[in-house]
Structure formats: structure tokens, C-alpha cells
N, C-alpha and C positions, 0 to 999 in steps of 0.2 A: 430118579425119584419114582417113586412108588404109586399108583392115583388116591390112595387112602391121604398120604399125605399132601400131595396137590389140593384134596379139596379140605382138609383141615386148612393149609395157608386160606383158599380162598376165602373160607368162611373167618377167620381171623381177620381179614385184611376187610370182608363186607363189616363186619362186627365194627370196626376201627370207623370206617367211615359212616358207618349209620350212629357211631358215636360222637364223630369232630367235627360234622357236618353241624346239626344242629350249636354244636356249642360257639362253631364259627359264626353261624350268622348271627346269633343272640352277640356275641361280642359287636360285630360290625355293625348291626343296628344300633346297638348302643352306642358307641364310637358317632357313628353319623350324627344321632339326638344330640348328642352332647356337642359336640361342633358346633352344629347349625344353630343352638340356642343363643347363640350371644354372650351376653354377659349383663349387661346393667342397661335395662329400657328406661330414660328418661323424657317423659312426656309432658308438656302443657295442659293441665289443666282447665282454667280461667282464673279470676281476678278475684281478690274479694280488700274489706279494706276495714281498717278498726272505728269504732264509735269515737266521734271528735279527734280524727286523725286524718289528714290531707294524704298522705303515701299510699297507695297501692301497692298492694301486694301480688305476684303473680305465685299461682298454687302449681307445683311440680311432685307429679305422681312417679317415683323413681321403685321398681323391679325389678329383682334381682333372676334372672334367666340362666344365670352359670348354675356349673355341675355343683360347684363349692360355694361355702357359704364367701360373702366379699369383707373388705374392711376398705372405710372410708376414708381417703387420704385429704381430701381437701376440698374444699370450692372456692370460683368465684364469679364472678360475670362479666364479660366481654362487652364492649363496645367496639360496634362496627367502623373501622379504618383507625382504632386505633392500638397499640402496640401493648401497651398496659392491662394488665389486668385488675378489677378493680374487689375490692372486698364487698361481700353482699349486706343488702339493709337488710337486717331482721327485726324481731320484735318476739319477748318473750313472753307475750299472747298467742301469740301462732307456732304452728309445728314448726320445727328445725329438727336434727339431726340429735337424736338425746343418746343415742349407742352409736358408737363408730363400728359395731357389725352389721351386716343383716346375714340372718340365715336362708339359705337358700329356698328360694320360691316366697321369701320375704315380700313385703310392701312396704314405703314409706309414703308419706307425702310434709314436702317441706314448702314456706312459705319463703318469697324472698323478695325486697322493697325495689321497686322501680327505680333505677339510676335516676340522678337530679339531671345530667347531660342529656341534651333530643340528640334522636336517632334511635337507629336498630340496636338490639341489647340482644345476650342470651346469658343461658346460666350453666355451667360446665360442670361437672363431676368428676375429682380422681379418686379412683378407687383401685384396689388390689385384690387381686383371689387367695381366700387364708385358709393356706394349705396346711398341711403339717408341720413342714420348716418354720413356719411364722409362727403357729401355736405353740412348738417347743421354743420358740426363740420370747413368744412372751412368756410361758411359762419361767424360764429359764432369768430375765428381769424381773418378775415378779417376787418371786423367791431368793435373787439376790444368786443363782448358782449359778459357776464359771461358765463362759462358752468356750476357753480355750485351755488346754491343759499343755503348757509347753511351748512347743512350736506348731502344734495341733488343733486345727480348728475343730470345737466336737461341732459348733452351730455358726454358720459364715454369716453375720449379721450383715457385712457388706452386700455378699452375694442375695440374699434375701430382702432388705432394706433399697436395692439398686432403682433408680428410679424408671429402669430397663423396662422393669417388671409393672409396674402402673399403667392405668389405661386410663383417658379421657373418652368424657362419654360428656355433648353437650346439646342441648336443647336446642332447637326450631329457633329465627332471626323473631324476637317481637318488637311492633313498634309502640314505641312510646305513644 
């Protein structure tokens, strides 16, 4: 080889790197953030309680920290040593859960009635991250269009739906 073209390659090959360099780290930093942000911060508040109403209520500040916006699959409240889980005391005075999304970097805050049982209590959150698949897949029931054409799945409502894919996220033991 010639040195005209040795330093054509070199300068091609610095070009290439003073290219994929920056665009590597920019992916990997990003890659990191989004990792290490969690998913759904669910925090204790404190207490507040309605006019001529004995129940307490405990305020829960819930944060959405994923990349994606989430969708809310459920709650309820745990009692301590025992196996059941139990349905939350609400009251349609106070905040609850009025969208099953939150968009990403969201806030809610939900109230929820202190168990009648003493002991330690918490309050648990499932939730899901609503990707693509899930948006075509409610699209796709809303409008009533197939998801399978044949023996073809176009939208795997199991695979999506799986309860694999759900995360528990639940609050601090409070006592009664």
C-alpha cells in the first residue's frame, strides 16, 4: 500500500471513532438513568381523616420513576402475619386512583382507610409498564379489531397480559 492511502484509512477510521464514541456514551448514560430510576416510588405521606367520620385515612404519594409511562393493575393492603390480602377502605371524598395510567414522571396521591384488625398494616401497588404491545393491544379492544388472524398471533394478549410482567411496589409496615 501506498502512504497516500494508509493515511486516508487512518483518517477514516479517526473520523469513525470521533463519531461512535460520543454516540456510545450518550446511549450508555442513558441506558444507566434509566435502569437505576426504578419504577413506581411509593411513599407515606401522613394521616388525615373526614368531618364526623371515625376512620383514618393514610395519604400515599405514589411516582412514577420508569422510562414509560405505567398502568395500574391493582391494590391492596397487607396485614402483618397474615396471608390474605385484604381490599382497601376508601371513601369518594378523598383521592383514589381516577386513571389506571400515569404518564411518566406522573404524581398521584391516594387515600386509603386504616384496617378495623390492630397490628402493622401496608399498602401495596401493582402496576405494569405500558409499552407498545399493551397500547396496540388496547387499541386493538377498543375498536373491537382482531388480534389473531388464523393461526397468527398479530398482538399476544397472553404474552402481554402475563402476570410475569407486573411489579409490586408496597409501602413502609404502619402501626395502627
Amino acid at each position: 500500500m501506498t502512504d497516500t492511502v494508509r493515511i486516508r484509512q487512518r483518517r477514516w477510521l479517526l473520523a469513525l471513532v470521533l463519531i461512535a464514541a460520543p454516540v456510545l456514551l450518550v446511549v450508555s448514560l442513558t441506558a444507566k438513568r434509566q435502569s437505576g430510576t426504578g419504577g413506581l416510588v411509593l411513599s407515606f405521606v401522613g394521616y388525615t381523616n373526614l368531618p364526623n367520620n371515625a376512620t383514618r385515612f393514610a395519604l400515599f404519594s405514589m411516582r412514577n420513576q420508569a422510562p414509560l409511562p405505567i398502568r395500574w393493575r391493582g391494590n391492596w393492603v397487607e396485614l402483618e402475619g397474615s396471608q390474605y390480602n385484604n381490599a382497601p377502605v376508601i371513601n369518594p371524598s378523598l383521592p383514589f386512583f381516577s386513571n389506571p395510567m400515569m404518564k411518566r414522571g406522573g404524581e398521584l396521591t391516594v387515600a386509603i382507610g386504616e384496617p378495623l384488625e390492630e397490628g402493622r398494616w401496608r399498602f401495596a401497588v401493582l402496576w405494569s409498564p405500558y409499552g407498545l404491545k399493551e397500547r396496540a393491544l388496547d387499541f386493538a379492544m377498543k375498536h373491537r379489531l382482531p388480534t389473531r388472524i388464523g393461526r397468527w398471533s398479530v398482538i399476544d394478549a397472553q404474552q402481554i397480559l402475563n402476570p410475569t410482567n407486573f411489579v409490586t411496589n408496597s409501602s413502609t409496615w404502619l402501626a395502627k
